[in-house]
N, C-alpha and C positions, 0 to 999 in steps of 0.2 A: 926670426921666425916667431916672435910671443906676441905678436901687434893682433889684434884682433878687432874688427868691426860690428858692432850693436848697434841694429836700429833700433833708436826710440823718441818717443813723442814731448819724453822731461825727464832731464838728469838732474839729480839734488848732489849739490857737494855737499858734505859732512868735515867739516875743517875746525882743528881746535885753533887756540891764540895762544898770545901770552899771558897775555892778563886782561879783567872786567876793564870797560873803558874809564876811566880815571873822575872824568867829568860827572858820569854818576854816582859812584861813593861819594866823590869830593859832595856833590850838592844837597845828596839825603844825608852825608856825616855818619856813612857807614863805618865801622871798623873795619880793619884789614886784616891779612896774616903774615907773615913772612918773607911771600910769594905776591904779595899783592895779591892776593883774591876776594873777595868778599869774608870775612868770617861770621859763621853762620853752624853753631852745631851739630854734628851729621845725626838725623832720624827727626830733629827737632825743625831744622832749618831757619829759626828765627835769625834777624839778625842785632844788631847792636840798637835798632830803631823801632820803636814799637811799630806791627804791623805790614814789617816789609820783612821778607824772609827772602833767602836765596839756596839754591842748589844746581847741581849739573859743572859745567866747568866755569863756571863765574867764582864758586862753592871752592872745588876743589882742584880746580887748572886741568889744562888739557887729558882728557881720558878718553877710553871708550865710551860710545855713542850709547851702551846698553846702562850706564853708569847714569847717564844725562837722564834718559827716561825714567830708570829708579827713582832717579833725586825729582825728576819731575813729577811723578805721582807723592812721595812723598811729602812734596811743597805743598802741593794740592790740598794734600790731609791735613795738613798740619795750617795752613789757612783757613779751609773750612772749620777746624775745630776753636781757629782763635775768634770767629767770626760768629760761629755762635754762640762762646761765651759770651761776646763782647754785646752780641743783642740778648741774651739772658740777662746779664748785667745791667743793662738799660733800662729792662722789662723791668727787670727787679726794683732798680731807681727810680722806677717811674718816669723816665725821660721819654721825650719824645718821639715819635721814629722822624722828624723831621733833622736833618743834620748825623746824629750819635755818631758811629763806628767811622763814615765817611766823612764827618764834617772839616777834617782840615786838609782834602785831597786838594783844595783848592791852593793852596798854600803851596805845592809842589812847579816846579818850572815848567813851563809848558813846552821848551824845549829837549826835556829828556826825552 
């Protein structure tokens, strides 16, 4: 008797794993943890790679979904802040805005 029926128009699973998929650390040559997870500072999020940060359960392995969000606005801040250093920096060197902060995105697989 605990079956119950909801109609709705989209259901979202919300599902942890075991661990970040392999092929992505393996390719950026991210560091790991213990657990296999991405290692990545908690509040900081950078990770072992300049300019790739991680959080949520890649970060820290399966947790609650309100943890994900946390780390997910955190990432956010903590990208944007490295992003405008990295264009102050430039400004500062005089470099161009052609290439700077983004110039070796190319360099990444195009399969991740």
């Amino acid at each position: 008797g605990s079956e119950r029926e909801w109609p709705a128009d989209l259901v979202v699973l919300s599902m942890g794993f075991v661990s970040p998929e392999a092929y992505i650390s393996q390719e950026l040559g991210l560091d790991l943890d213990q657990r296999s997870n991405i290692h990545a500072v908690y509040g900081d999020y950078r990770t072992s790679v300049e300019g790739v940060f991680a959080g949520g359960d890649c970060r820290r392995g399966q947790s609650l979904v309100v943890w994900a969000i946390h780390e997910g606005r955190g990432v956010a801040e903590s990208c944007d802040a490295y992003l405008k250093q990295k264009r102050e920096d430039e400004v500062a060197a005089g470099s161009s805005a052609a290439g700077g902060a983004f110039a070796n995105l190319s360099s990444i697989s195009p399969n991740i």
